[in-house]
C-alpha positions in Angstrom: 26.7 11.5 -32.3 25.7 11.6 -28.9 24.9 8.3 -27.1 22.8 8.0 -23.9 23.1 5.3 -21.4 19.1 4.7 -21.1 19.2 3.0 -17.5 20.5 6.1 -16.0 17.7 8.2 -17.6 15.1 6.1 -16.2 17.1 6.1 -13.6 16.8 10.2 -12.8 13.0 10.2 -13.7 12.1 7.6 -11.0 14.3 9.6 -8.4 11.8 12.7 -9.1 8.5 10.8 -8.7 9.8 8.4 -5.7 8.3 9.8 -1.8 10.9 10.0 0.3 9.3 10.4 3.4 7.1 7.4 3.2 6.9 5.2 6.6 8.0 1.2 6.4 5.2 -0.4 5.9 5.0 -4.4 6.4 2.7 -7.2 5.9 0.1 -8.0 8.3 0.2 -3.9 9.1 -3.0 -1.8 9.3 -2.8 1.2 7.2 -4.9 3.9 6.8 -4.6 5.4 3.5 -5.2 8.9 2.1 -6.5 8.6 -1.5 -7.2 11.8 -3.5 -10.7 11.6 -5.3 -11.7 14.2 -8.0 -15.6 15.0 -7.9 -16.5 16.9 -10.7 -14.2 20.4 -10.3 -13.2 19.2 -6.7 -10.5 17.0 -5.0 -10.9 15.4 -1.5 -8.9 12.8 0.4 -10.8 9.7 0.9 -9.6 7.4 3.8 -9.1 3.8 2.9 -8.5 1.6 6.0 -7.2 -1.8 6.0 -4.3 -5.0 6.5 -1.6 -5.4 4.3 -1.8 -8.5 2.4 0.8 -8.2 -0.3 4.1 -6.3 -1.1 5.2 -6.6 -4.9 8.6 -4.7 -6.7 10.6 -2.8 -6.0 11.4 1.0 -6.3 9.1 3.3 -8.1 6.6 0.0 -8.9 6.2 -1.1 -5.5 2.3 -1.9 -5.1 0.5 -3.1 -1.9 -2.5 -5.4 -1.5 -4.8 -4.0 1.6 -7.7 -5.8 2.6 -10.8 -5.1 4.8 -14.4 -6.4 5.6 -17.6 -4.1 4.9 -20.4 -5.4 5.8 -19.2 -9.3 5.9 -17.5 -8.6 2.2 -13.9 -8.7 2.0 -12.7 -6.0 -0.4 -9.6 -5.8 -1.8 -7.3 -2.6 -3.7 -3.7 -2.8 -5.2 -2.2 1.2 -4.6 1.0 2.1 -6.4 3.0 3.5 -2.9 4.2 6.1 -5.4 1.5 7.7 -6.7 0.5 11.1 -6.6 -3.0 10.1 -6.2 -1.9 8.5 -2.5 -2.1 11.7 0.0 -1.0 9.8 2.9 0.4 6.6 4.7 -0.3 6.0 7.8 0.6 2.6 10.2 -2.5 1.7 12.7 -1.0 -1.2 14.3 2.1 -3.9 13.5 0.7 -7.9 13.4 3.0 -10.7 13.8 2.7 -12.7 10.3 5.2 -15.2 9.2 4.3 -15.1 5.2 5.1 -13.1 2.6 1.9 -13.4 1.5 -1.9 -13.3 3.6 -3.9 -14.9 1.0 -5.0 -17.2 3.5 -7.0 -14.3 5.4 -9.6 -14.6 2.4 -10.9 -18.1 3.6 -11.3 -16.9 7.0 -14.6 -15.0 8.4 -14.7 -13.3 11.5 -12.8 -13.5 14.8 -10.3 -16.6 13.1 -9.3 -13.4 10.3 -7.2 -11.3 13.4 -3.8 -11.1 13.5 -1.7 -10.9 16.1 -0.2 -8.2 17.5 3.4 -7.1 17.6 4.9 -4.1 19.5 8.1 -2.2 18.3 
């Protein structure tokens, strides 16, 4: 009887579906992200634009938390990095954060809500 080692076939899967190519992306970074939409019979990239709140996982799971304001209301989405449905990554600007986590940004309105920049 044959016996599999389960870990490595999850192992292989997640290796096919992982990007390689994806740029390092931070917290406190502005993105600008390339989501594929399906209208009806059609598909079209739709640009979400936005700061990096929050990096969770690892590997094949790893989700970020990007905010931005419209119209004075802070809206917030959680992508899977991973996903086929993300078209593109792309990094606006680096800020200078030191938190792992920008929760803090949703109490703040305004001009107090920037974040500093940081040049590489």
């Amino acid at each position: 009887m044959l016996k599999f080692d389960n870990q490595k076939v999850i192992d292989n899967l997640h290796q096919n579906f992982i990007k390689p190519n994806l740029p390092k992306i931070q917290i406190g970074d502005s993105i600008k992200l390339g989501v594929k939409i399906i209208e009806g019979n059609k598909e079209r990239v739709q640009f979400y634009e936005g700061t990096v709140i929050a990096k969770k996982n690892s590997s094949i799971n790893t989700t970020i938390t990007v905010r931005k304001v419209l119209q004075g209301i802070g809206i917030e989405r959680i992508f899977l990095i991973h996903s086929p449905k993300i078209a593109s990554i792309e990094i606006i600007r680096h800020a200078k954060v030191r938190r792992s986590k920008l929760y803090y940004l949703r109490n703040l309105r305004g001009k107090a809500s920037r974040l500093k920049q940081r040049f590489e």
